[in-house]
C-alpha positions in Angstrom: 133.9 107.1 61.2 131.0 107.9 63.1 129.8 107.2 66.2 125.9 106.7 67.6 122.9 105.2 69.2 120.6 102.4 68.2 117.2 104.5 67.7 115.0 102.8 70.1 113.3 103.8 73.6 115.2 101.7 76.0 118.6 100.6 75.9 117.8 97.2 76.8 116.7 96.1 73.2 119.7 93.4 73.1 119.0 91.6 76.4 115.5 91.3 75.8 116.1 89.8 72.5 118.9 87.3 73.6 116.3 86.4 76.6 112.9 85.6 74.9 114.3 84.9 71.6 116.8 82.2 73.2 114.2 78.8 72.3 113.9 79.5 68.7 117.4 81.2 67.8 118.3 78.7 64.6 115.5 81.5 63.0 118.3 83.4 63.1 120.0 82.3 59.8 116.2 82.0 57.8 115.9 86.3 58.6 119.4 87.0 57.0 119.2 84.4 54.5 115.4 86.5 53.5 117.0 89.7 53.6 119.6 88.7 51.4 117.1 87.4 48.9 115.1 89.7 49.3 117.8 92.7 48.4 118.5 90.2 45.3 115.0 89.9 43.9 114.9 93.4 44.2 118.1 94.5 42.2 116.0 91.9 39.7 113.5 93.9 39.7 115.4 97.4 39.0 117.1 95.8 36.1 113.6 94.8 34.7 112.6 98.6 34.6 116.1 99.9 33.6 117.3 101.9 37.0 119.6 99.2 36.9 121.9 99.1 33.7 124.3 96.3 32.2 124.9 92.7 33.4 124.0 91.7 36.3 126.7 89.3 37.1 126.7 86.4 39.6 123.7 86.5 42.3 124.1 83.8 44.3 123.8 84.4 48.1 126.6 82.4 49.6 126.7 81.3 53.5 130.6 80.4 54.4 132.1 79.8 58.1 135.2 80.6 59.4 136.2 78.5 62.4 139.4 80.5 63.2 138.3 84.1 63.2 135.0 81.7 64.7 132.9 83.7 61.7 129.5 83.2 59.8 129.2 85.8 57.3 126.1 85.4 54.6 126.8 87.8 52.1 124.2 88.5 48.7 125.3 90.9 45.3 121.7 92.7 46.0 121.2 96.2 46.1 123.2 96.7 48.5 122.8 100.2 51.0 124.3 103.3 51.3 124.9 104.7 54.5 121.5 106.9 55.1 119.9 103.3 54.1 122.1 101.7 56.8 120.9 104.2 59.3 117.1 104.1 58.4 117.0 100.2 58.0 119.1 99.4 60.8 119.5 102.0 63.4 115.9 103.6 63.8 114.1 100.8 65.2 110.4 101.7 65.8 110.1 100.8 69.5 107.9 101.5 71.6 109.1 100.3 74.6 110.3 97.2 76.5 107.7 96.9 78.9 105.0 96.9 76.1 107.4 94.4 74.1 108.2 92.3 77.0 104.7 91.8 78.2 102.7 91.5 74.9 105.3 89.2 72.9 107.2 86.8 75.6 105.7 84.0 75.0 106.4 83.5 70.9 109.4 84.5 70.0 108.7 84.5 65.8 106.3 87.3 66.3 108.6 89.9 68.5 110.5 89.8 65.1 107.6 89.6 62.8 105.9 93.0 64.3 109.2 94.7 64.8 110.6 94.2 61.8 113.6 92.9 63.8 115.1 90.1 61.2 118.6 91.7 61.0 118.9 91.9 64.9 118.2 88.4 65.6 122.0 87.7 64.6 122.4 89.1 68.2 120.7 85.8 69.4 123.8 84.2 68.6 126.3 86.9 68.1 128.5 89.0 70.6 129.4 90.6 67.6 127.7 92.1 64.5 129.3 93.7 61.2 128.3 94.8 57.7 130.2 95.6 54.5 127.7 97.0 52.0 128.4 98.5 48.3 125.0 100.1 47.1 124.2 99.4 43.4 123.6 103.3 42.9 126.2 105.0 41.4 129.4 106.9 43.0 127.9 105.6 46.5 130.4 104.6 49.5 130.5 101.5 51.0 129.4 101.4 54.7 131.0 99.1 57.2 128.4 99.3 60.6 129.9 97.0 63.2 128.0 96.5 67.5 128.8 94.5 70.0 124.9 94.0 71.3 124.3 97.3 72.7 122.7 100.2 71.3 126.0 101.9 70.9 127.4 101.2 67.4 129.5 102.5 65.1 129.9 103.3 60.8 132.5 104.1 58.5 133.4 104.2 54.9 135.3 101.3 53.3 136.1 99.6 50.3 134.3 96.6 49.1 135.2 94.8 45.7 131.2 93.7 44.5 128.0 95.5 44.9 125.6 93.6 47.4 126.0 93.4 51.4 128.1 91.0 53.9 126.6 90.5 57.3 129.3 89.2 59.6 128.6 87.0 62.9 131.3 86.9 65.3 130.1 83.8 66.7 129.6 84.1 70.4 131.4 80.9 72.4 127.6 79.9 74.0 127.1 78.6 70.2 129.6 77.5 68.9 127.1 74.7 66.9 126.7 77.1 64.6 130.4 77.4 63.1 129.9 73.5 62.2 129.0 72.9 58.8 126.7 70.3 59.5 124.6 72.5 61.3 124.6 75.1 58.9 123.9 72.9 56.2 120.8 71.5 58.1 119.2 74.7 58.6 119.9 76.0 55.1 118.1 72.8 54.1 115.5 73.8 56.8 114.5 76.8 55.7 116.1 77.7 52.9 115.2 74.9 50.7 113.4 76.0 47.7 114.4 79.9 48.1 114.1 81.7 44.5 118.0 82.7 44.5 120.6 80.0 44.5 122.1 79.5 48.2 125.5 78.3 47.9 127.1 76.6 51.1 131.0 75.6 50.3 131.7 73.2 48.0 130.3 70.2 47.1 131.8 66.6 48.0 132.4 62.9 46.8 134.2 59.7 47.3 137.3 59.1 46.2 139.7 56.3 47.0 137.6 55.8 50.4 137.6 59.4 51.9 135.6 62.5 51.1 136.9 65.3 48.8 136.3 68.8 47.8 135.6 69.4 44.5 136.0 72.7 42.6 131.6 73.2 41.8 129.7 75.7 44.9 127.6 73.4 46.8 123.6 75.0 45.9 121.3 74.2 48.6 118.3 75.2 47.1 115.4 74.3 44.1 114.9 78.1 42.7 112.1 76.9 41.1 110.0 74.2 43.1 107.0 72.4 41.3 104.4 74.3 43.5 105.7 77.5 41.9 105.5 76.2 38.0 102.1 75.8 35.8 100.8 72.6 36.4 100.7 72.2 32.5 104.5 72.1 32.6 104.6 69.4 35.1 104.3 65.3 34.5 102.7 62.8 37.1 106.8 62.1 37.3 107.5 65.3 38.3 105.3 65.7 41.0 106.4 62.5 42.3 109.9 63.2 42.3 109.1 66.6 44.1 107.0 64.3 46.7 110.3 62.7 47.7 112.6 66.0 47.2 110.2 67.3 50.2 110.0 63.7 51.9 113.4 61.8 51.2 112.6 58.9 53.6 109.0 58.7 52.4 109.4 55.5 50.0 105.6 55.0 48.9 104.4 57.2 45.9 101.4 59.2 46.9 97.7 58.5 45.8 97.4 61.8 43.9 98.0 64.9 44.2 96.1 68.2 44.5 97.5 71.5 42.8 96.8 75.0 44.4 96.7 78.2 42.7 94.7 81.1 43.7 95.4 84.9 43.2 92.0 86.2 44.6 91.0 87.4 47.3 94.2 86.3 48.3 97.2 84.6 47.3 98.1 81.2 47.8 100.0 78.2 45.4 100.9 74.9 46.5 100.7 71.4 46.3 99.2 68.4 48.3 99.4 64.6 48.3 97.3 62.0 49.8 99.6 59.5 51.5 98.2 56.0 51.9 96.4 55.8 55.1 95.1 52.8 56.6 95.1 53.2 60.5 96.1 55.5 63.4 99.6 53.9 63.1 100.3 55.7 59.5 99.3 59.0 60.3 102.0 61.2 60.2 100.6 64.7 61.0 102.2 68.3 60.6 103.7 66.8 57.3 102.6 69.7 55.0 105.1 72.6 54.9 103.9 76.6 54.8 105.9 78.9 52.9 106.1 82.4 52.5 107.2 83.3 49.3 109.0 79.9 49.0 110.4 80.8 52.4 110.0 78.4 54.7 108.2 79.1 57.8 107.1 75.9 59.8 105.1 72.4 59.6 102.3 73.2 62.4 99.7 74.3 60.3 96.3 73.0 62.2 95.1 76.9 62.5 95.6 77.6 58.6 93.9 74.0 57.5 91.0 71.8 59.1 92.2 69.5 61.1 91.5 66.2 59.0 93.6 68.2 56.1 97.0 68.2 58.7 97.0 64.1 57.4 97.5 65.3 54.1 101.5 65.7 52.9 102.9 68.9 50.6 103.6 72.4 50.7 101.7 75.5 51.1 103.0 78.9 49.9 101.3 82.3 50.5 102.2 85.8 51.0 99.5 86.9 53.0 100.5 84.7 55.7 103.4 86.8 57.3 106.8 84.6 58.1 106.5 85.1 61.7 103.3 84.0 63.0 101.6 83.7 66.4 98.8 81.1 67.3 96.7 83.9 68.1 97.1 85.3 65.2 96.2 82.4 62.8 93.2 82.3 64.8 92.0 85.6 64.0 93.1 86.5 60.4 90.6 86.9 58.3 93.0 85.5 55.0 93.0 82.7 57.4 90.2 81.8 57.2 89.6 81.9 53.4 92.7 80.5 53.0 91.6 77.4 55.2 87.5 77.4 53.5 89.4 77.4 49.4 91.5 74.5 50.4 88.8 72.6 51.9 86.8 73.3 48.6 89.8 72.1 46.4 90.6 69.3 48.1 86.6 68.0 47.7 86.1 68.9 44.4 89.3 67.1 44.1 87.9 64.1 45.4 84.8 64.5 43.4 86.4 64.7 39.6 88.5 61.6 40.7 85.6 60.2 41.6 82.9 60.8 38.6 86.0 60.6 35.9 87.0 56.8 37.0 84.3 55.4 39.8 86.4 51.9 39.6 90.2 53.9 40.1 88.8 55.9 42.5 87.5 52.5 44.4 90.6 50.7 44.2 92.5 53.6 46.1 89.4 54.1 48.7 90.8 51.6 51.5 94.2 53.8 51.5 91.8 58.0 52.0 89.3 56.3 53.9 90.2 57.4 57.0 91.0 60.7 55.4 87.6 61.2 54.1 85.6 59.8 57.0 87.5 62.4 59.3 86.3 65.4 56.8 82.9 64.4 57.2 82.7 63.9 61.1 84.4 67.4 61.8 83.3 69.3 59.1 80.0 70.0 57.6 80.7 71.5 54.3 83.0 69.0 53.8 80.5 66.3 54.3 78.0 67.6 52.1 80.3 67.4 49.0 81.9 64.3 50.3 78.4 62.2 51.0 78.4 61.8 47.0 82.0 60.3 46.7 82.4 58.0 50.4 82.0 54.6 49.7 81.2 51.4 51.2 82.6 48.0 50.8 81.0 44.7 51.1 82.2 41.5 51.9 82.5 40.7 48.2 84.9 43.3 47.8 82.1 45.8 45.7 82.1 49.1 46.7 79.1 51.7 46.5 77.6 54.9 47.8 75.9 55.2 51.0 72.8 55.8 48.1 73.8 53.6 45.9 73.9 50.7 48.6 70.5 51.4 49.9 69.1 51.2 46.7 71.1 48.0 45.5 69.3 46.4 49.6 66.2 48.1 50.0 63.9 45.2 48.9 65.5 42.7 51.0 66.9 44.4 54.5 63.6 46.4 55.1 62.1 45.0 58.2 58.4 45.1 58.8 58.1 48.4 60.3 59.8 49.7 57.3 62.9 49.9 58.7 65.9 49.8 56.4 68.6 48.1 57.8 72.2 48.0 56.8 74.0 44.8 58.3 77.8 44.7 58.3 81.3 42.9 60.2 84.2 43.9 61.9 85.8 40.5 62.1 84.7 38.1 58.9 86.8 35.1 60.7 84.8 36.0 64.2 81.5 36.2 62.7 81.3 33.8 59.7 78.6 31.3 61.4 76.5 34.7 62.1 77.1 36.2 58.4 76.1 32.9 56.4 73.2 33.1 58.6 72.3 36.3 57.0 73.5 35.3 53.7 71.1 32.4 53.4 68.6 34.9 53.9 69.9 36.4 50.7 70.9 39.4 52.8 74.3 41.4 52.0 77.0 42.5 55.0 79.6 45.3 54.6 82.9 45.3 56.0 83.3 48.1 58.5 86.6 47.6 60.2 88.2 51.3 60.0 88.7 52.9 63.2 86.4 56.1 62.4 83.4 53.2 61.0 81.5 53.1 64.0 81.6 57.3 64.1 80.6 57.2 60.6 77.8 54.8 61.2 76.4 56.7 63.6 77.0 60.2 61.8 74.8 58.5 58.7 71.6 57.3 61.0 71.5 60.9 62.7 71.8 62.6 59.1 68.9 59.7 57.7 66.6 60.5 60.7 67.0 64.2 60.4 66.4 64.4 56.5 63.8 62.2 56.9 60.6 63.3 55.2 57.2 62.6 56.3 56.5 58.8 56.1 59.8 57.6 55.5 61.5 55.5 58.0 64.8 54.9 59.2 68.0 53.8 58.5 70.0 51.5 61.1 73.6 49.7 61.1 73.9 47.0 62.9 76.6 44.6 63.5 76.2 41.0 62.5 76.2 39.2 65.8 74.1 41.7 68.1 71.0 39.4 67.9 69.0 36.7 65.9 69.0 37.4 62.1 65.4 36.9 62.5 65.7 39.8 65.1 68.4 41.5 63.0 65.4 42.3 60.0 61.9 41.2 61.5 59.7 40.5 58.9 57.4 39.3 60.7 56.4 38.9 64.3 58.7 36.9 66.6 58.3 33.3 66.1 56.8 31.5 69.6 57.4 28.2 70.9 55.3 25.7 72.9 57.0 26.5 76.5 55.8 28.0 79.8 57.9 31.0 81.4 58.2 28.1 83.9 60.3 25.7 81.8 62.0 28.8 80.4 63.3 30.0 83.4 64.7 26.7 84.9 66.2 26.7 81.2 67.9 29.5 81.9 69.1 29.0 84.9 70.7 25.5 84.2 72.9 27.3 81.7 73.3 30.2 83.8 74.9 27.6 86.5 77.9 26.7 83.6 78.5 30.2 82.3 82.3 31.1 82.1 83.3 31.6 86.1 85.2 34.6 87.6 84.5 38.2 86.8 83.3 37.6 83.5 80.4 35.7 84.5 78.3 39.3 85.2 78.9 40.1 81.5 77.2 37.4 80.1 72.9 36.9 80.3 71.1 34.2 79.3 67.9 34.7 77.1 65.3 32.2 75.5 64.4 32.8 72.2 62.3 30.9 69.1 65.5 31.2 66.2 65.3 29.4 63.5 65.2 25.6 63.8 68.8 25.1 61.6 69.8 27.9 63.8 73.2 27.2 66.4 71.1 25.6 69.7 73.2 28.5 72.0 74.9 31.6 70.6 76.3 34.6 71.9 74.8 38.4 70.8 76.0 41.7 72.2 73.7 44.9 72.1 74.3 46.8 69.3 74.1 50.1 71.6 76.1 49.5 74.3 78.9 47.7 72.0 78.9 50.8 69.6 79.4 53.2 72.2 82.8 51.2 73.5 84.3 51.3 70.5 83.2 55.3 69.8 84.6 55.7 73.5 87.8 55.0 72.6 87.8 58.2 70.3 86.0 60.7 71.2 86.5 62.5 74.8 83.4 62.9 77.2 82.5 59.4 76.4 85.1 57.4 79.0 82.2 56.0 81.0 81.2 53.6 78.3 84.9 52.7 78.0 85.1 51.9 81.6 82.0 49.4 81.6 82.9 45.1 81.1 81.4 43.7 78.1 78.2 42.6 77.7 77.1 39.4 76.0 73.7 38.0 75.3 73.9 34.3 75.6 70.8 33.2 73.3 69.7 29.0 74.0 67.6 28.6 70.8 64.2 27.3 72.1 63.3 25.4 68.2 66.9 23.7 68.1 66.0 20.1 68.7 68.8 19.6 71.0 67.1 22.1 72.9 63.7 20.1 72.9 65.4 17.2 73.4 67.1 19.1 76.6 63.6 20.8 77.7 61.7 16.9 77.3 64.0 15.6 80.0 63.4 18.4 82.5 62.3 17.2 86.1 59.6 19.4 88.2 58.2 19.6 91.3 56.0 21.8 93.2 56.9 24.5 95.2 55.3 26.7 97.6 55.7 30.6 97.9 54.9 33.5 99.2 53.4 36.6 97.1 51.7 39.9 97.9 48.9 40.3 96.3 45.8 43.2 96.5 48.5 44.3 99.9 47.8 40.9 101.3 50.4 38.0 101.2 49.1 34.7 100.2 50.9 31.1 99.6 50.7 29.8 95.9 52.3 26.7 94.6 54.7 27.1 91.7 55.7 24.2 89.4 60.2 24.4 88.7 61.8 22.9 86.3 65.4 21.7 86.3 67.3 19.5 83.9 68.5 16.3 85.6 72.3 14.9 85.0 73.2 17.2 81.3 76.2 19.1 82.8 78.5 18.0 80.0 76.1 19.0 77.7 75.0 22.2 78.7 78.4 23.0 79.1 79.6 21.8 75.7 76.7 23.9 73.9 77.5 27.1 75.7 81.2 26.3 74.5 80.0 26.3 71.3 78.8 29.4 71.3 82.0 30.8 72.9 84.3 28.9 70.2 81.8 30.9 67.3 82.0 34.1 68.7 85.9 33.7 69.1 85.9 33.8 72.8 86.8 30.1 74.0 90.8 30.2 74.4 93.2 29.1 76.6 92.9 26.5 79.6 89.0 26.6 78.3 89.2 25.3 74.7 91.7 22.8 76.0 88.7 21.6 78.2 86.3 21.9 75.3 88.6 19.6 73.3 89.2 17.0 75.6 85.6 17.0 76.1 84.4 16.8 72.6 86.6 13.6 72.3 85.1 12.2 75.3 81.2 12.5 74.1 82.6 11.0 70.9 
């Protein structure tokens, strides 16, 4: 037996471990469960060349607890090491100090192990006690038991061990003793351990019988050895796929849309597969849902510095090599592999998007409502995404027909240019709220698209900026507007603004007898009365809200550095429709008199006599009208529509 000292600078290694690895010590059984593997796939791969000779026998890595001794021992039938192995590998540590290591990794505990090469010694997170029993495959070599108690002192010995391969022993320190219930080992196997390419057996396996659990004689494997991201996609079916879509997400009950297939071996390496969940709203987006791997070793869900952030809605699995297991933030950030890594995936996932989309326009329309959202986050955030994704977004009208931004424009040009040469693109969030205002436009022969997302208005606005800035010489713009932000004949002018036979006299005592019966309390400021010549079969009063100051509320909502417009009331236009003949018939029975006031004029001030109008004894109609308007707009509720009915019945 010999005697000796952990190889490293300080003796302080074990302290600072248990201290700053302490949040993330379940990593713990992922390092040894790795190693393990790893000395298995490499015994694979002597035998391929011939250093190894004959059978290789049983390879499973098996995990097994021993609550009495208060054990977890992970052994493999790898390579095994002789005892110079033991030394270099797990007594020379290259450290070069703990001050360096304390101050430069405390704050992520996955990289002090990923620099360090410390995988083995993060047993000690857990341990108070260490051992290992290994049998090196080479001939007429000892085995080595090393046993320490977390300091650098250790010590090493010959023994005798039946099978080639390593044990690595955890005496279980009483702080967590979690980890000596199978239930806890069996949910971080599951973890991390999931889709390892070496079967990971974990006790037996269990069923029913005559109402209690059993043991039965077959090893309990915890692992797929060979997941679908790691097979040719030729070998797999739609089926397949699927069926790996729920072996990743058990309580995920919807199938996916489709699903994308990675494979890339330069200039890096990268496999994987990912699947476009139905989205519809904010409410179904699950983030952080695809998994990274390293060489099917699973490393963690947060992926938003490998991928854009619009791709962290997508669901699947990620596997590359050149992203190390134990990974900072800062790192991710940095890494040049990164970076391609993030720029191919963006690339596979739009030409994606594109062959479903040229190969079957009308399949590729009927799953649109469900990647919308998807989609129209690409484009906002990323502009080589929106470039390739311009040709395949679509828009839907109110008949349920869906079309490019292109196509669209095309398919209303003639009709919705105004007489400036404006095109203008006219669309609802609300059908129910805004039906009077979109038969309006219909009877025009005008079309209106439905643009009820959550990321339309963004979109909207994305699509004018890109219109006016690829504008060419001559051509003119292209606006959305919603439905009920003014007059249809204001909506698309074609020609100028129809007048009426009225003073701004009788005007303005119009609109101040309607201004008198607006909706009391604070929501009186939001809502201004205007005089305008509408159509005669037009609504006599109606409500509008600028399309400006409504659009950047709802972007508000969204984006930071816009809160002011989220913090200003609504703002309605309350429109009395000079050509309505209820209207003229209001206006005929106006009263005036003759006023006298004073005005400055040339820096003198002189008296002038003005004539006022007022409408005489119309209160209940006035107030019915402006009713109206609310009830179309789908603002009259409450104690007020109660009003409005009793009074309808009452005029009756």
């Amino acid at each position: 037996m010999s005697k000796g000292n952990i190889g490293v600078t300080s003796d302080n290694i074990f302290p600072v471990i248990k201290k700053f690895l302490y949040s993330d010590h379940e990593i713990f059984l992922r390092e040894l469960i790795s190693n393990a593997v790893d000395a298995t796939t490499k015994l694979k791969t002597l035998s391929s060349v011939g250093e190894v000779k004959g059978d290789l026998g049983d390879l499973r890595v098996r995990v097994s607890i021993d609550k009495a001794k208060k054990t977890l021992t992970v052994s493999d039938r790898g390579i095994g090491m002789t005892a110079e192995e033991v030394d270099k590998f797990i007594n020379q540590i290259a450290f070069s100090g703990a001050e360096e290591f304390l101050n430069q990794y405390k704050d992520k505990a996955e990289a002090i192990i990923g620099h360090f090469g410390l995988g083995f010694y993060s047993a000690f997170m857990v341990s108070k006690k260490v051992e290992i029993f290994s049998q090196s495959y080479k001939e007429d070599a000892k085995a080595v038991h090393w046993s320490c108690e977390g300091s650098p002192e250790y010590t090493m010995e010959d023994t005798i061990k039946a099978e080639r391969g390593t044990d690595i022993v955890l005496h279980i320190d009483d702080e967590f003793s979690q980890y000596l219930e199978d239930a806890t080992i069996e949910g971080l196997l599951k973890k991390y351990c999931k889709f390892l390419p070496v079967e990971i057996a974990f006790g037996k396996k269990k069923d029913w019988k005559d109402g209690k659990q059993v043991e039965l004689d077959e090893e309990n494997i915890i692992n797929d050895t060979t997941p679908a991201w790691t097979r040719k996609p030729s070998e797999l079916t739609d089926e397949d796929y699927d069926k790996f879509y729920h072996e990743l997400y058990p309580t995920q009950f919807e199938e996916p849309l489709f699903h994308i297939h990675l494979n890339v071996d330069y200039p890096f390496n990268l496999t994987g597969i990912l699947y476009f969940p139905k989205i519809k709203s904010n409410l179904d987006v699950h983030r952080n849902k695809i998994q990274l791997y390293c060489n099917q070793v699973y490393v963690t869900d947060e992926v938003e510095n490998i991928v854009p952030e619009y791709l962290t809605l997508l669901h699947g699995v990620i596997d590359s090599p050149d992203i190390p297991l134990n990974v900072s933030r800062s790192y991710l950030q940095s890494d040049n592999n990164v970076k391609k890594i993030s720029g191919y995936i963006t690339k596979k996932v739009a030409d994606k998007l594109a062959e479903l989309y040229k190969a079957d326009k009308d399949e590729f329309a009927k799953k649109w409502d469900d990647i919308k959202m998807f989609i129209q986050f690409g484009m906002l955030t990323d502009e080589k995404f929106y470039e390739k994704a311009k040709d395949f977004a679509l828009y839907k009208n109110l008949d349920g027909k869906y079309a490019t931004l292109e196509e669209y424009k095309a398919q209303v040009k003639e009709a919705q240019t105004d007489k400036d040469g404006n095109l203008v693109l006219l669309y609802t969030n609300d059908p129910d709220a805004h039906y009077t205002y979109i038969e309006r436009a219909k009877a025009k022969g005008y079309d209106v698209l439905l643009m009820d997302g959550e990321l339309d208005v963004h979109c909207m606005s994305q699509a004018e900026n890109k219109s006016m800035s690829q504008a060419e010489d001559g051509e003119k713009g292209l606006r959305f507007v919603r439905i009920d932000s003014d007059t249809i004949e204001n909506l698309i002018r074609k020609e100028d603004t129809a007048k009426d036979s009225y003073s701004d006299e009788q005007k303005e005592g119009l609109r101040k007898a309607f201004e008198a019966f607006l909706p009391q309390g604070a929501e009186k400021l939001n809502y201004y009365v205007t005089c305008e010549a509408a159509a005669a079969d037009a609504l006599p009063v109606f409500l509008t809200q600028n399309e400006f100051m409504r659009r950047m509320k709802e972007m508000s909502a969204h984006q930071q550095g816009m809160s002011f417009y989220g913090q200003m009331p609504d703002q309605y236009n309350l429109v009395v429709n000079t050509n309505h003949p209820l209207i003229q018939e209001l206006v005929g029975k106006e009263t005036s008199e003759e006023v006298q006031e004073e005005v400055e004029k040339d820096g003198k001030k002189e008296t002038v006599v003005k004539t006022v109008y007022s409408l005489a004894n119309e209160d209940e109609r006035l107030k019915q009208l402006i009713d109206i308007a609310l009830l179309a707009s789908g603002q009259l509720k409450g104690e007020a529509l109660a009003k409005f009915v009793n009074r309808s019945v009452e005029l009756l």
